[in-house]
VOBA-1610 file (N, C-alpha, C; in pm, whole numbers, padded with zeros to 5 digits, always signed):
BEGIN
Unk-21078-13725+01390Unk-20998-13834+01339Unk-21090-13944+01287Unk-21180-14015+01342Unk-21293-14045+01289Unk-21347-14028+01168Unk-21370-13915+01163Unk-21414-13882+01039Unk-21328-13882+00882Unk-21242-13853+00929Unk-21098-13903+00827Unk-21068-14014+00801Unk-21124-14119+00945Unk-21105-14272+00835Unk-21178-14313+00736Unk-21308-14231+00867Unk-21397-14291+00793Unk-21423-14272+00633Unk-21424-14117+00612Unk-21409-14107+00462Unk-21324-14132+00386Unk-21199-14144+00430Unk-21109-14251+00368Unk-21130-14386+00293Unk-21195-14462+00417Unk-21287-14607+00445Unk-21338-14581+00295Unk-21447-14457+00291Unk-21523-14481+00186Unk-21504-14423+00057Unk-21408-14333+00015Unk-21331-14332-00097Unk-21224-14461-00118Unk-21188-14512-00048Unk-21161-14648-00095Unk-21206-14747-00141Unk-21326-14757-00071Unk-21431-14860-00123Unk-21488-14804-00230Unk-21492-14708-00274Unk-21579-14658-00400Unk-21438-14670-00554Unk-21328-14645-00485Unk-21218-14647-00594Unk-21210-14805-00579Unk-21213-14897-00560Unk-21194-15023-00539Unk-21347-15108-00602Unk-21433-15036-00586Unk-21563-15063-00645Unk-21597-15029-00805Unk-21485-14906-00844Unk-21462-14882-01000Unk-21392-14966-01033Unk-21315-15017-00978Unk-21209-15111-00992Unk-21254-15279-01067Unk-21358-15315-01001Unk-21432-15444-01010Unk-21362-15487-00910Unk-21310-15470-00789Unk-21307-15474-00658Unk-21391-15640-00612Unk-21378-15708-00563Unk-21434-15824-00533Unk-21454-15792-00377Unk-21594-15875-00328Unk-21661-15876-00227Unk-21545-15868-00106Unk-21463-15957-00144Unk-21353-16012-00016Unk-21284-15899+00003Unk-21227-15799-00104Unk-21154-15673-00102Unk-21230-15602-00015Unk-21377-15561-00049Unk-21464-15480+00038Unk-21474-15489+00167Unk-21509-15630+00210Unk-21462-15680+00337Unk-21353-15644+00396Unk-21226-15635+00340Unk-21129-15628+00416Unk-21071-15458+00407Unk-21134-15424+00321Unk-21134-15259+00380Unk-21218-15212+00479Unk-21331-15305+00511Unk-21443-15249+00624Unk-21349-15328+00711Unk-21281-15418+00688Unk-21236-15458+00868Unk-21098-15340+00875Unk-21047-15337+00777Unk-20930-15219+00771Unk-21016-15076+00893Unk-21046-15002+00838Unk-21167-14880+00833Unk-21227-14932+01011Unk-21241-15041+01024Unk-21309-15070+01173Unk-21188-15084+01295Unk-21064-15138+01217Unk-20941-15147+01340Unk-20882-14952+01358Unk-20891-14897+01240Unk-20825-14793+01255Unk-20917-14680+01350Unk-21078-14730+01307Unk-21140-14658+01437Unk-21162-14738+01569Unk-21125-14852+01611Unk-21071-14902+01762Unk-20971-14865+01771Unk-20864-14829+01721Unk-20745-14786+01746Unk-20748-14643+01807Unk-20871-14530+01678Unk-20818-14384+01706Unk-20904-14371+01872Unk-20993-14428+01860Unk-21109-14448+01991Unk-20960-14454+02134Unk-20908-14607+02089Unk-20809-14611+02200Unk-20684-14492+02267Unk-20666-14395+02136Unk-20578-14316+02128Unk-20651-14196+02198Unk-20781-14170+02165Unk-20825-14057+02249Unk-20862-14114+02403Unk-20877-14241+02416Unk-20862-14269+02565Unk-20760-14243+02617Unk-20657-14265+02558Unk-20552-14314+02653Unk-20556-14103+02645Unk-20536-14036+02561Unk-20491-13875+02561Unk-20572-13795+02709Unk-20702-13847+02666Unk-20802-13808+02748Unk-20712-13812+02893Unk-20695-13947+02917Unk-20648-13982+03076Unk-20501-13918+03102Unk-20416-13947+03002Unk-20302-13849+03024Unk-20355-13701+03045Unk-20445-13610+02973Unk-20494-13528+03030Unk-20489-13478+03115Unk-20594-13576+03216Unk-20658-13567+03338Unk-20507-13589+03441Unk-20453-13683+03406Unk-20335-13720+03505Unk-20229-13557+03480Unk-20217-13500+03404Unk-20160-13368+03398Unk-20218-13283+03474Unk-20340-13273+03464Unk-20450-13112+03507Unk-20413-13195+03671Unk-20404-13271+03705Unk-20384-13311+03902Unk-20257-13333+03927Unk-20162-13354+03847Unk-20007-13287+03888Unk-19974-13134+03879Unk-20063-13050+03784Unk-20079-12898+03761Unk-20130-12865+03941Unk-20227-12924+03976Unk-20290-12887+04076Unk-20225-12937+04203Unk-20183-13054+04152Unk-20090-13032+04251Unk-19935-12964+04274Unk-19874-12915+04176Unk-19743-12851+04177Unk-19823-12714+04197Unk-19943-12633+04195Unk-20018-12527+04194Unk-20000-12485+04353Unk-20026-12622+04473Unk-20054-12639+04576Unk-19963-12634+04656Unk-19850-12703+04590Unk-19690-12701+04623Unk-19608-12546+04601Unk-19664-12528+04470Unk-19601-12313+04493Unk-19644-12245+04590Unk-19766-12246+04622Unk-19897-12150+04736Unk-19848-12167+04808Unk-19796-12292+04864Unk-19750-12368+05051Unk-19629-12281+05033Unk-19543-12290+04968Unk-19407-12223+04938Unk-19392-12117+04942Unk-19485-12002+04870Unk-19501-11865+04868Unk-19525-11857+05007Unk-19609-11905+05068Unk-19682-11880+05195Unk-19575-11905+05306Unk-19497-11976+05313Unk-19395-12028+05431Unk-19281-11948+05405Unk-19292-11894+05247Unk-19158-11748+05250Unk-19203-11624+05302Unk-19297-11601+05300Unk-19372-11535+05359Unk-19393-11519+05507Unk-19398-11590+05571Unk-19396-11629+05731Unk-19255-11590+05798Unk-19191-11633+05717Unk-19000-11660+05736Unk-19001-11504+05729Unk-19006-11441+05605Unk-19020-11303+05628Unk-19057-11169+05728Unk-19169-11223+05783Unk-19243-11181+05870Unk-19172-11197+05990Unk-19104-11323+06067Unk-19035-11350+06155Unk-18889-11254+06179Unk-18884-11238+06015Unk-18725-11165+06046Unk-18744-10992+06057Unk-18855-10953+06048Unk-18868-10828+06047Unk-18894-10779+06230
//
Protein backbone atom coordinates (compact mmCIF):
# COMPACT_ATOMS: atom_id res chain seq x y z
CA UNK A 1 0.00 0.00 0.00
CA UNK A 2 2.89 2.20 0.46
CA UNK A 3 4.12 1.83 -2.48
CA UNK A 4 0.95 2.84 -4.33
CA UNK A 5 0.92 6.15 -2.69
CA UNK A 6 3.83 6.57 -2.98
CA UNK A 7 3.97 6.32 -6.75
CA UNK A 8 0.93 7.94 -7.00
CA UNK A 9 2.62 10.88 -4.77
CA UNK A 10 4.99 10.91 -7.65
CA UNK A 11 3.10 10.72 -10.85
CA UNK A 12 1.32 13.53 -9.50
CA UNK A 13 3.96 15.64 -8.83
CA UNK A 14 5.47 15.02 -12.19
CA UNK A 15 1.85 15.66 -14.01
CA UNK A 16 1.52 18.81 -11.91
CA UNK A 17 5.19 19.73 -12.68
CA UNK A 18 4.20 19.58 -16.67
CA UNK A 19 1.62 21.55 -15.63
CA UNK A 20 3.75 24.69 -14.37
CA UNK A 21 2.52 23.43 -11.06
CA UNK A 22 3.71 26.09 -8.43
CA UNK A 23 5.98 25.32 -5.43
CA UNK A 24 2.89 25.57 -2.95
CA UNK A 25 0.98 22.82 -5.19
CA UNK A 26 4.13 20.56 -4.73
CA UNK A 27 4.08 21.09 -1.17
CA UNK A 28 0.77 20.20 -0.70
CA UNK A 29 0.92 17.01 -2.60
CA UNK A 30 4.03 15.96 -0.41
CA UNK A 31 1.92 16.76 2.67
CA UNK A 32 -1.09 14.93 0.76
CA UNK A 33 1.38 11.66 -0.11
CA UNK A 34 2.77 11.97 3.78
CA UNK A 35 -0.92 11.86 5.60
CA UNK A 36 -1.99 8.99 3.32
CA UNK A 37 1.20 7.07 4.40
CA UNK A 38 0.47 7.88 8.38
CA UNK A 39 -2.75 6.81 7.73
CA UNK A 40 -1.92 3.36 5.65
CA UNK A 41 0.99 2.81 8.52
CA UNK A 42 -2.04 3.31 11.09
CA UNK A 43 -4.27 0.89 9.17
CA UNK A 44 -1.73 -1.91 9.17
CA UNK A 45 -1.39 -1.32 12.94
CA UNK A 46 -4.50 -1.38 13.91
CA UNK A 47 -4.99 -4.97 11.20
CA UNK A 48 -1.86 -6.29 12.62
CA UNK A 49 -3.42 -6.15 16.33
CA UNK A 50 -6.85 -7.23 15.27
CA UNK A 51 -4.84 -10.11 13.97
CA UNK A 52 -3.20 -11.02 16.93
CA UNK A 53 -6.45 -10.44 19.07
CA UNK A 54 -8.12 -13.21 16.60
CA UNK A 55 -5.14 -15.91 16.51
CA UNK A 56 -5.82 -15.81 20.92
CA UNK A 57 -9.59 -16.07 20.68
CA UNK A 58 -8.77 -19.03 17.88
CA UNK A 59 -6.65 -20.42 20.69
CA UNK A 60 -8.67 -19.90 22.87
CA UNK A 61 -12.10 -21.31 21.42
CA UNK A 62 -9.26 -24.24 20.20
CA UNK A 63 -8.90 -24.85 24.14
CA UNK A 64 -12.56 -24.58 24.81
CA UNK A 65 -13.35 -27.56 21.98
CA UNK A 66 -10.33 -29.99 23.49
CA UNK A 67 -11.83 -29.40 27.26
CA UNK A 68 -15.24 -30.33 25.61
CA UNK A 69 -14.21 -33.24 23.45
CA UNK A 70 -12.38 -34.45 26.48
CA UNK A 71 -15.27 -34.20 29.24
CA UNK A 72 -17.58 -36.02 26.39
CA UNK A 73 -15.38 -38.35 26.48
CA UNK A 74 -15.13 -39.08 30.25
CA UNK A 75 -19.10 -38.93 30.40
CA UNK A 76 -18.82 -41.69 27.91
CA UNK A 77 -16.54 -43.77 29.58
CA UNK A 78 -18.64 -43.51 32.88
CA UNK A 79 -21.70 -44.80 31.08
CA UNK A 80 -20.18 -47.81 29.66
Amino acid sequence: MKHTVKVLALFTVIGLAGCGASNSDLEAVKALAQQANTTADAALKTARSAENIAMDAKASADAAENKIESMAKGQKTKHK
